[in-house]
C-alpha positions, 0 to 999 in steps of 0.5 A, a space after each residue: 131315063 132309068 139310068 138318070 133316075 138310078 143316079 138320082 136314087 143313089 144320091 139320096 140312098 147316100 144321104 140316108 145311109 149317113 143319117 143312118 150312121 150318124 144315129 146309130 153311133 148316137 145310140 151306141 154312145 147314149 148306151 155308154 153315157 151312163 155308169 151301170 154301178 153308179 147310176 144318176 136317177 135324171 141320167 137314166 130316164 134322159 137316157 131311155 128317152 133318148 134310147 127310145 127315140 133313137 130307135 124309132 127314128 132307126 126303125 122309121 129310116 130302116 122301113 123308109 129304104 124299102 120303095 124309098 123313092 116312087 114318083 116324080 112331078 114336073 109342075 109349073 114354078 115361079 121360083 122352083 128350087 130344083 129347076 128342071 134343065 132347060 126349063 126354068 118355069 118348071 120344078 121337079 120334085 121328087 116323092 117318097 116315103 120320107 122326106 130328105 134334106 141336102 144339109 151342106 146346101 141351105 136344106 135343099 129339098 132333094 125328096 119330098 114325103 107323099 104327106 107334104 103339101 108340095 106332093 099333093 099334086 102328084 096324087 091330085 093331077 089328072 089331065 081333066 086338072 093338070 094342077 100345074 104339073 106338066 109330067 109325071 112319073 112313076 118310078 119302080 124299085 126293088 130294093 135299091 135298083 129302080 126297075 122301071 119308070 113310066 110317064 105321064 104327059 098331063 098338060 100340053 102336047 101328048 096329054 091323054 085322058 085317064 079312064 074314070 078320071 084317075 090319075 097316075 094310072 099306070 101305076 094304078 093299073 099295075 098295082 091292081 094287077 099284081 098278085 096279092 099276097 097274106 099282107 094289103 099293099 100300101 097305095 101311097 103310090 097310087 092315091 087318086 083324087 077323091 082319096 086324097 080328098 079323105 085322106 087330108 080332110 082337115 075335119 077335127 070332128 067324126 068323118 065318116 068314109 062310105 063306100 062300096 066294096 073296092 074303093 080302097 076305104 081301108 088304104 085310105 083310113 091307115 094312110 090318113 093316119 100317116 098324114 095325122 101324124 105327119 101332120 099333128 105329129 107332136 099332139 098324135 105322138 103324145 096321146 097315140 091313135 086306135 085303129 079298131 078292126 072287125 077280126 085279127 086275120 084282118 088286123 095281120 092283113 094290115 100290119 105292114 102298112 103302117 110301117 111302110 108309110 112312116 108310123 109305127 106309134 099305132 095301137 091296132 085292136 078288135 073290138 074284143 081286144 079293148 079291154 085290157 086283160 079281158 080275152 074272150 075266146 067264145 062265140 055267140 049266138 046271132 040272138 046272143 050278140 043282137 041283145 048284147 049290142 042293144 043299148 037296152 043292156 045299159 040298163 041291164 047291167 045297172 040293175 045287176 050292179 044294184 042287186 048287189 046294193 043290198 038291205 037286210 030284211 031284218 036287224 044285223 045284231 052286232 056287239 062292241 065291248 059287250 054292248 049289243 048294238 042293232 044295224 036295222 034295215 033302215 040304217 042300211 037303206 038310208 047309208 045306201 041312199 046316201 051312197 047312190 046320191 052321190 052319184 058315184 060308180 059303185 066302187 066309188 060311191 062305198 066308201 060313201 055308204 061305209 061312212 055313213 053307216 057307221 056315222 049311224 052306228 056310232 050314234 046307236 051306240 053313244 045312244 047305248 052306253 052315253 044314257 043318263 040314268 036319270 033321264 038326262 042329257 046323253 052324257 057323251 060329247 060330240 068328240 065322244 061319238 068321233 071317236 066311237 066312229 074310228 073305233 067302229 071303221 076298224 072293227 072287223 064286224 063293221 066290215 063284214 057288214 059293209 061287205 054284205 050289204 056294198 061289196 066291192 065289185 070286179 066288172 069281170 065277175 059281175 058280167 059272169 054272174 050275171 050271164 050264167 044265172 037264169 034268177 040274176 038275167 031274170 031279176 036284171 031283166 025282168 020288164 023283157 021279153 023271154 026271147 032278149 032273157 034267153 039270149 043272154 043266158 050261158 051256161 056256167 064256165 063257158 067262155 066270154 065272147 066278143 060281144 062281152 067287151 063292151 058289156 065289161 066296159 060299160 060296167 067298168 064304167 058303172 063300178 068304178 075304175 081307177 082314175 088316172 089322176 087319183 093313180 098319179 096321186 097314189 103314185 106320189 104317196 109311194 114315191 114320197 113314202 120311198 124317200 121317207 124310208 131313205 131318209 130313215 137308212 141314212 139316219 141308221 147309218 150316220 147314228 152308227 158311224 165308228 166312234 173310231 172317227 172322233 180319234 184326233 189322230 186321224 186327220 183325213 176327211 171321213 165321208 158319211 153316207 149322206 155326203 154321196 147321197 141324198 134320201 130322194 136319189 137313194 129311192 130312185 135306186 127302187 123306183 120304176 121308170 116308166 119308158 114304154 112307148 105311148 103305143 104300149 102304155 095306151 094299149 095297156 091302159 082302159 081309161 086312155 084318151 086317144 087323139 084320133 081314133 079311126 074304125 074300120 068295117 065300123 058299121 059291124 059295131 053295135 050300140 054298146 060297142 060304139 059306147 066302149 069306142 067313143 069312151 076312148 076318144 073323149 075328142 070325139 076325132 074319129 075316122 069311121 069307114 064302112 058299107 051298110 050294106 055289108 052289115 053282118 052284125 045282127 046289131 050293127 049299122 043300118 044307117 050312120 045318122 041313127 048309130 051316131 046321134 047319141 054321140 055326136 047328134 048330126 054333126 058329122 061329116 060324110 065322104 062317099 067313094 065311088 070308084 071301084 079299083 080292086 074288082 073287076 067289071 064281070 065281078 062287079 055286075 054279079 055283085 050288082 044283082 047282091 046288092 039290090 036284094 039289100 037296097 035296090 036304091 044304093 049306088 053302085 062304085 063304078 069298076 074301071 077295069 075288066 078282067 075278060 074272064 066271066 063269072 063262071 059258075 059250077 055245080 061241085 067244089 071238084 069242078 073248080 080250076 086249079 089256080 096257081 097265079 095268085 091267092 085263093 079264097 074258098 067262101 062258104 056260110 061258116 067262114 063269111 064273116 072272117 073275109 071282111 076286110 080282105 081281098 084275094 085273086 080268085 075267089 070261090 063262094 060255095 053255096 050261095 043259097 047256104 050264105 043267105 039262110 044261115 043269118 037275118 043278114 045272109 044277103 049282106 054276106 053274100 054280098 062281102 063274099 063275091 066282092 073279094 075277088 081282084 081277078 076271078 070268081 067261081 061259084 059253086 050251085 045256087 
């Protein structure tokens, strides 16, 4: 059997190769296409985009020769395309990472990729519903040489049941005995029936992933994202998917998945990291970081944004050409009305106050200097006090005062104000308790912390930031500005040509410049193309809109993290995966209906995993008794497998086994919350007692601590 596959593998490993080739000479030939010296502005940028495409198929061909092959299904067919020999009722399809075609004969399929529609019976099969498929196989690689295969009978004679109902449980058991290691493992292989339910939900709105601590909810979310864009590949490429994770270890933890499984177009980002430029690097309090994640700080954050909107308390005495002219109280209030009416962002709407107060101080001073003597008419015109009006937009003093009084503000520099001001935190949140007061004060220069984020987004949002269509205008003027400035170079240069050129005696053709040039080809010579990837630009870009964004550990988010979240999916397509009862944000999710009903009300769909495939039994008893501290009614996943070896318990850390068969964690109050997430052979928790009473959400760290355990868990004291 493994010689047979063997053969089979190195027939498409021959196709690959070629493919390989075949684009690897493109690349070499698009990189000569286009003459450094002279270059021709649309050759450029075709030649970037066919540069960077070449190299992400490259990469996708590269990653795909790592497990290329790992499973085959003979499944019941009418009319099969790859018959099996002797059985012309069944097809074999084999599956893989990538799909592959035999060009030279009408594109017979000779792999099929894991996200195809024909493939799901592969993950689907069970022997309680076969799905068609008679056998299964499994197929083992290392590198280029198949190292093993295992069957599976799933119809007729020698079918046997599947414990807990999953499917090609052979390599599901062998996946979850391997030792780990620093990076997850993709599941491609071992994807069982209510996983591929999620992963290939066809819902175009917020789904939500529950489920209990080893149901795989992480590998289900990131191969979701590989069959989205599998599946939308044209729509997910252009605008680009968010993957948001609780810390960096974890998104390391990650990385390589996504790889494997044929997308590499992905943005991966913490919370703290979705402002782009803005890097905490601080920590906060529990008090600190439930305030900040509470909604009440949208009004905070309004308030701090209008006590910069300000009226003087008594006139600002100003003097144009001599002729003194008073800004009053009143003039500031009503130009600030005026801009606040407009309902803009305060950047925005200053432009609005500056207008205005001009407006006003422009009919003050026709007032002043237009009197008629004799108690007339004021003797100046409408078109008079127009031009009073660009005067005074241009004078320094009018601009100081609409500094003064309607600054342009930085988000950044707001928060910071605000933050490490007792008077500012008290003005801002004066109708709140002293606890919520005190909580957000930090002394000056200290560092922002995580929890800052969404409060620097959500006043990127209440300032203003720049809006990408008016960016793209702006963009416009200075392209357009480029070729105006070409177009006077080629006017110098044709005005000082030789006179020489007007001499009879030569009789050859003088090119001038603007024979071999146009104006907008020479400011292409200065102008940037822009050929990042969409990862790149999405992820340097506040305002992006991403297709789909998926969340995971998403019930750590608070409410005003779940505003920045949702900004970045104006769609509202959103993969959220989580366990409320592994909340440890003081502000996080208590319960999914009540976190997202300000954004999408009840229209979300929920999906629950029940089994649990990476702890054992003995483990998962322990972690029973956690979880019932924290919801005696919650329902506990269903292990599958027994390690055989007990929960042991020590009094001293010196008492603890040496184990060198895998990774080991040690677990303790101080570390806890950097383990979401991830999973280890053997855990040891220290201290369990030291767990609960360090935070209000102390069991439910406990409860994430003893989880993480794929073999063994150690406890040190009670």
């Amino acid at each position: 059997m493994q010689d047979s596959e063997q053969q089979y593998v190195d027939t498409l490993f021959a196709h690959l190769d070629a493919e390989v080739a075949k684009a690897q000479a493109r690349l070499d030939a698009v990189q000569r296409d286009v003459d450094p010296d002279n270059p021709d502005a649309d050759a450029l940028v075709r030649r970037e985009t066919e540069y960077h495409s070449l190299n992400a198929k490259l990469d996708a061909l590269n990653v795909a020769e790592t497990g290329l092959v790992f499973g085959r299904i003979d499944v019941t067919e009418d009319h099969p395309e790859n018959p099996v020999p002797g059985r012309p009722d069944l097809e074999r399809r084999y599956i893989g990472r990538m799909g592959i075609d035999d060009r030279e004969d009408d594109y017979r399929t000779l792999l099929l990729d894991w996200r195809a529609p024909l493939a799901r019976p592969f993950y689907l099969a069970t022997t309680a519903h076969p799905e068609g498929v008679e056998k299964r196989r499994n197929i083992r690689m290392r590198g280029r040489a198949v190292t093993a295969v295992d069957d599976e009978v799933l119809s007729g004679d020698g079918a046997e049941t599947s414990a807990a109902g999953v499917g090609s449980e052979a390599a599901l058991r062998r996946a979850m005995n391997e030792a780990r290691t620093g990076h997850m493992r993709s599941i491609v292989e071992t994807i069982q029936r209510e996983q591929d339910k999620i992963i290939r939900d066809p819902t175009r709105g917020v789904m939500v992933v529950q489920g209990g601590p080893g149901t795989g909810k992480t590998a289900v979310a990131l191969h979701r994202i590989a069959y989205l864009m599998y599946t939308w590949r044209e729509q997910l490429t252009r605008t680009g998917v968010l993957v948001v994770g609780p810390n960096p270890t974890f998104l390391e933890y990650i990385s390589r998945v996504l790889p494997e499984l044929g997308e590499t177009g992905v943005v991966l980002a913490t919370v703290g990291q979705l402002v782009p430029g803005f890097t905490p690097t601080g920590a906060d309090t529990p008090e600190a970081r439930e305030v900040k994640g509470s909604e009440e700080m949208v009004t905070v954050l309004k308030r701090a944004v209008q006590a910069y909107e300000t009226v003087p308390a008594e006139a600002v005495q100003l003097r144009f050409d001599g002729v003194p002219v008073a800004a009053t109280p009143a003039m500031v209030k009503a130009a600030r009305t005026r801009a606040r009416r407009s309902h803009k962002p305060h950047n925005q709407a200053r432009p609005v106050f500056a207008e205005h107060l001009t407006q006003l101080l422009a009919e003050a001073l026709a007032q002043r200097i237009g009197a008629d003597p004799l108690g007339g008419a004021n003797l100046l015109s409408a078109a008079d006090v127009d031009q009073l009006h660009d005067d005074l937009a241009e004078e320094p003093q009018v601009q100081a005062l609409i500094d003064a009084h309607f600054p342009e503000l930085d988000p950044v520099e707001v928060l910071d104000a605000l933050l490490t001001s007792e008077e500012a935190i008290a003005a801002a949140a004066h109708d709140y308790d002293d606890y919520t007061r005190a909580a957000l004060y930090r002394s000056p220069g200290s560092p922002f912390t995580d929890s800052d984020t969404a409060l620097v987004d959500e006043l990127a949002v209440l300032i203003g930031t720049i809006d990408p269509e008016e960016q793209r205008r702006k963009e416009e003027a200075e392209w357009r500005e480029l070729v105006a400035e070409a177009e006077g170079a080629l006017d110098v240069l044709s005005s000082s040509e030789s006179t020489d050129n007007d001499d009879d005696q030569f009789e050859a053709e003088i090119l001038s410049a603007a024979d071999v040039i146009d104006a907008e080809t020479l400011a292409s010579r200065q102008r940037e193309t822009d050929t990042r990837s969409t990862a790149q630009r999405a992820r340097e870009d506040q305002t992006w809109a991403y297709g789909h964004v998926i969340v995971d550990e998403a019930q750590e988010l608070s409410p005003m993290e779940w505003r920045m979240v949702f900004r970045r999916c104006p769609s509202r397509w959103m993969t959220l995966v989580g366990d409320t009862a592994q909340t440890s944000s003081p502000a996080g999710v208590d319960d999914w209906t009540a976190a997202l009903e300000p954004f999408v009300g009840g229209r979300f769909r929920l999906h629950e995993l029940t089994v649990n495939y990476r702890t054992p039994k003995e483990v998962s008893d322990y972690a029973a008794d956690v979880l019932a501290h924290i919801d005696p009614d919650a329902t506990v996943p269903e292990a599958i497998r027994a390690s055989g070896v007990p929960v042991r318990h020590v009094r001293e850390l010196t008492e603890v086994e040496r184990r060198d068969d895998g990774l080991t964690a040690v677990i303790d109050a101080g570390n806890v919350r950097d383990m979401k997430g991830l999973e280890f052979d053997h855990v040891v928790v220290v201290e369990p007692h030291k767990i609960i009473e360090a935070s209000p959400q102390g069991w439910q760290d406990l409860y994430v601590a003893v989880t993480r355990a794929t073999q063994t868990l150690t406890v040190v004291g009670e």
